[in-house]
C-alpha positions as CSV (number, residue, x, y, z in Angstrom):
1,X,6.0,2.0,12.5
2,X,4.5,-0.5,9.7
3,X,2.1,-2.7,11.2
4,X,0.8,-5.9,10.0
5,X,-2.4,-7.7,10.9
6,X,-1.3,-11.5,10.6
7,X,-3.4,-13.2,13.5
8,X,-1.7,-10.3,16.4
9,X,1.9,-10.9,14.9
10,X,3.9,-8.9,13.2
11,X,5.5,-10.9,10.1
12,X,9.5,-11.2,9.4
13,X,9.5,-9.5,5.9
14,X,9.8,-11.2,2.4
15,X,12.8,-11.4,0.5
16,X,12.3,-10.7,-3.4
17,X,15.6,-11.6,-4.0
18,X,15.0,-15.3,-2.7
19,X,11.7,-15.4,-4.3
20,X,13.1,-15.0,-7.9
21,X,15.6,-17.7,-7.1
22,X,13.1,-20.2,-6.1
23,X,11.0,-19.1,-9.4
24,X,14.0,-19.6,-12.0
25,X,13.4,-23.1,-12.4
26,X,9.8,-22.3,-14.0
27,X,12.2,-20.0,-16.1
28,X,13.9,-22.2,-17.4
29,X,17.8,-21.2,-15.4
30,X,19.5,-22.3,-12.5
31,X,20.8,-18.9,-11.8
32,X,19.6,-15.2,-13.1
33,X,22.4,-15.5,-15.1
34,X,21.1,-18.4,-17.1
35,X,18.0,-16.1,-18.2
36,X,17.7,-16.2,-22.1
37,X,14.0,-14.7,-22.5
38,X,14.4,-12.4,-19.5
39,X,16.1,-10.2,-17.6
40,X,16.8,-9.7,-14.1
41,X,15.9,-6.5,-13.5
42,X,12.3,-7.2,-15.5
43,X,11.7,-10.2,-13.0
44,X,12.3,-7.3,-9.7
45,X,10.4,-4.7,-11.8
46,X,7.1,-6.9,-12.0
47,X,7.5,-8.3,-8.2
48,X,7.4,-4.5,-7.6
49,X,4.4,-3.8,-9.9
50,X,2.4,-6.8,-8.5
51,X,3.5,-5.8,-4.8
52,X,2.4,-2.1,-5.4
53,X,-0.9,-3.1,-7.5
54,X,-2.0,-5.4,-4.4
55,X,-1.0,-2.8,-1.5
56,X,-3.9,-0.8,-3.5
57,X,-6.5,-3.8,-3.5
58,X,-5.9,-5.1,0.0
59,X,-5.4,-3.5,3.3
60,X,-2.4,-5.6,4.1
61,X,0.0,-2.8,4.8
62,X,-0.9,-0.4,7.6
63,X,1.4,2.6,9.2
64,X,1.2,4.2,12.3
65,X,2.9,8.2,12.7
66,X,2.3,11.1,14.6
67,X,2.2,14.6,13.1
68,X,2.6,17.5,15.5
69,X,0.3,20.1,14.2
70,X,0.4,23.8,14.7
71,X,-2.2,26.5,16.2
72,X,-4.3,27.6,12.8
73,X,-3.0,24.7,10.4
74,X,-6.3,23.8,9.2
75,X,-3.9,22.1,6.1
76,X,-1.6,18.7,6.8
77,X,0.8,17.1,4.5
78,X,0.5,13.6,4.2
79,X,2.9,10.5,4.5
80,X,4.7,9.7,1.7
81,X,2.9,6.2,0.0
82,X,-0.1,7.3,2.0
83,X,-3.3,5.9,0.4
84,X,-5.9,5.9,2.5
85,X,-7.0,6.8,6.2
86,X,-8.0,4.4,8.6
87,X,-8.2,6.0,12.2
88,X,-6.9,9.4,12.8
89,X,-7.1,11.6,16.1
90,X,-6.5,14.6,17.3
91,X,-4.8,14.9,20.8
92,X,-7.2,12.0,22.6
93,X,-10.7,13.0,20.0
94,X,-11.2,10.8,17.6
95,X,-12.0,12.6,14.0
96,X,-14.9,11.8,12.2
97,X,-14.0,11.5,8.0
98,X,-16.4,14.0,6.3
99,X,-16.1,14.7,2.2
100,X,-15.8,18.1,2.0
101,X,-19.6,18.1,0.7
102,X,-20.5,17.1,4.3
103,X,-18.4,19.7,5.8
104,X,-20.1,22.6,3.8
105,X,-24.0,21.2,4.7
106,X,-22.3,21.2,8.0
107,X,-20.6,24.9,8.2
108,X,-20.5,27.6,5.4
109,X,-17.5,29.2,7.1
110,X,-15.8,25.7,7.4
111,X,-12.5,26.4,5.7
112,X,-11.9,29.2,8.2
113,X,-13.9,28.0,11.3
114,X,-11.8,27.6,14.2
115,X,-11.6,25.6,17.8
116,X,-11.5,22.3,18.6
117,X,-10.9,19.5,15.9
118,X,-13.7,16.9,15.1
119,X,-13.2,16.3,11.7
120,X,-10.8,14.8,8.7
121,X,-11.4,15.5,5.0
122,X,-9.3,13.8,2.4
123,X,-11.0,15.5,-0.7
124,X,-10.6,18.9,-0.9
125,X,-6.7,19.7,-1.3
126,X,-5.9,16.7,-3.6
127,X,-4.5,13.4,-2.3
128,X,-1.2,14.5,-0.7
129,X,-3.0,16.7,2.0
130,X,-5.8,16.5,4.4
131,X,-8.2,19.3,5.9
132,X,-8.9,19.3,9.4
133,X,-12.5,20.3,10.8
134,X,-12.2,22.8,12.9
135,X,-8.9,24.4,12.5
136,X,-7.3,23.8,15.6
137,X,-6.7,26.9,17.8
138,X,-3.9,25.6,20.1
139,X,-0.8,23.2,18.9
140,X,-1.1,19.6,19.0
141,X,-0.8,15.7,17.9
142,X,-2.8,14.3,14.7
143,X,-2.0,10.8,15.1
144,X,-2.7,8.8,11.9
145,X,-3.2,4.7,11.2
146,X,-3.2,4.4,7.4
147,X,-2.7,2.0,4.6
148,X,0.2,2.3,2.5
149,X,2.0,1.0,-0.4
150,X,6.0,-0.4,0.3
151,X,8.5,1.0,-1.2
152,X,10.1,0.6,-4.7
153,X,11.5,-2.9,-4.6
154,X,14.7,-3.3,-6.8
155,X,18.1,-5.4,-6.6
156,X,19.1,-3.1,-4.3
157,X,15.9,-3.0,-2.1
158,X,15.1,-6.4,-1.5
159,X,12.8,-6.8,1.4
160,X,9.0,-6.4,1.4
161,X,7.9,-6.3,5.0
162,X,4.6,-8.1,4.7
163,X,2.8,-11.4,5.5
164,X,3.9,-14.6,4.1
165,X,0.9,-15.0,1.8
166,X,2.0,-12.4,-0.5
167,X,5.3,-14.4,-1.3
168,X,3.4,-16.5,-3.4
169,X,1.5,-13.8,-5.2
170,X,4.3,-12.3,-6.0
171,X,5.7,-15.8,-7.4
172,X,2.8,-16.3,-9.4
173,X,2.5,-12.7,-10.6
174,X,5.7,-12.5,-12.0
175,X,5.4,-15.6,-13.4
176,X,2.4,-14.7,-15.3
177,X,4.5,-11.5,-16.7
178,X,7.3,-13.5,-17.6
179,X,5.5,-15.7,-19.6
180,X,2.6,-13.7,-21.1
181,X,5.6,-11.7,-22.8
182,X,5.8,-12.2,-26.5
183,X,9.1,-13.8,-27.4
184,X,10.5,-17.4,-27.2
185,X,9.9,-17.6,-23.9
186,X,6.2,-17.1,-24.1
187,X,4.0,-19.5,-22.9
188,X,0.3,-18.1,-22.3
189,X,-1.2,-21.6,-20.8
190,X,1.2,-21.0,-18.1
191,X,0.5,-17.3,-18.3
192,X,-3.4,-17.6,-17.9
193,X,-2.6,-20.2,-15.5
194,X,-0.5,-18.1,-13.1
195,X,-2.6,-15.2,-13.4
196,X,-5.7,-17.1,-12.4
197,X,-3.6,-18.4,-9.3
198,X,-2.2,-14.7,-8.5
199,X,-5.9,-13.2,-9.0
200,X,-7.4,-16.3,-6.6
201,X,-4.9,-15.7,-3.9
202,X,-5.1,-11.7,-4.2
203,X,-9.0,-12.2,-3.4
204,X,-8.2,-14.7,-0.2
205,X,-5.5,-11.7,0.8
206,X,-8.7,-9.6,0.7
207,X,-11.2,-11.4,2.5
208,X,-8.8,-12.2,5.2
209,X,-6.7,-8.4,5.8
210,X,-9.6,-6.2,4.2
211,X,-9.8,-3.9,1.5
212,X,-7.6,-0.6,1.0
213,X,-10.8,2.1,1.5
């Protein structure tokens, strides 16, 4: 389930697609294609860069799964486009994060220590896993809230489910690509421009949903 924060509402999604219409006119074309300097599959390609590249700066995007877990898996795959834990419990305990540093001035025998689980790790296996503290000793439900990044957006993928704010980094982002591009079609006043308007409004997307830990 992907959650947004947007003042206790979830928002309706963004369409890239409709985005890049309303930016051809700054383009120079009525249609995509009119583009001369462009192409447009390079306009979707930077919408998805700027989209994944601000996922990674703000804590817009937030998921919600649960992850059955079995007796003496002290090892769990993560989500895919997992990038960082925000709550996590096991059964009804919340886990405390601890680096795996902490874990060893905790408990030598850590890795193999066993019982009930109080603690997460994120930095021992690498960033696709996670190490519980202890490893459990009976089955159960890790429950994980966690930012992520969306998924690949391209013609065919169209929809970024995320606050309405970010429409207009995106407009500004690509923009700033488009025209910061050596060719006829550069213009790098409207370049620096555009990327001083994308990198002002990715700050205010930060100070009001939070920063991806």
């Amino acid at each position: 389930m992907l959650l947004f924060f947007q003042q206790g509402t979830l928002s309706t999604g963004l369409d890239l697609g409709q985005i890049i219409t309303d930016l051809l006119p700054a383009l120079n074309a009525y249609s995509t294609s009119d583009l001369v300097d462009w192409t447009e599959t390079e306009l979707y390609q930077w919408g998805d860069e700027a989209a994944q590249r601000l996922s990674r700066i703000c804590g817009v995007l937030v998921e919600r799964t649960d992850m059955p877990v079995s007796a003496g898996a002290g090892t769990v795959t993560l989500p895919d486009r997992h990038l960082s834990t925000i709550h996590s419990t096991f059964g009804t305990r919340s886990l405390r994060p601890s680096s795996a540093q902490e874990l060893e001035a905790l408990d030598s025998g850590w890795l193999t220590a066993t019982g009930g689980v109080e603690r997460i790790s994120h930095d021992y296996d690498g960033l696709k896993t996670a190490r519980l503290y202890r490893i459990p000793d009976a089955a159960g439900m890790l429950h994980l809230i966690y930012h992520t990044r969306p998924e690949s957006l391209t013609s065919g993928n169209l929809t970024l489910d995320a606050p309405t704010p970010i429409g207009e980094y995106l407009t500004f982002s690509i923009l700033a690509e488009a025209r910061r591009r050596e060719g006829d079609g550069a213009m790098p006043e409207v370049a620096d421009a555009a990327q001083q308007r994308a990198d002002m409004l990715a700050k205010v997307i930060e100070s009001y949903w939070g920063g991806a830990q």
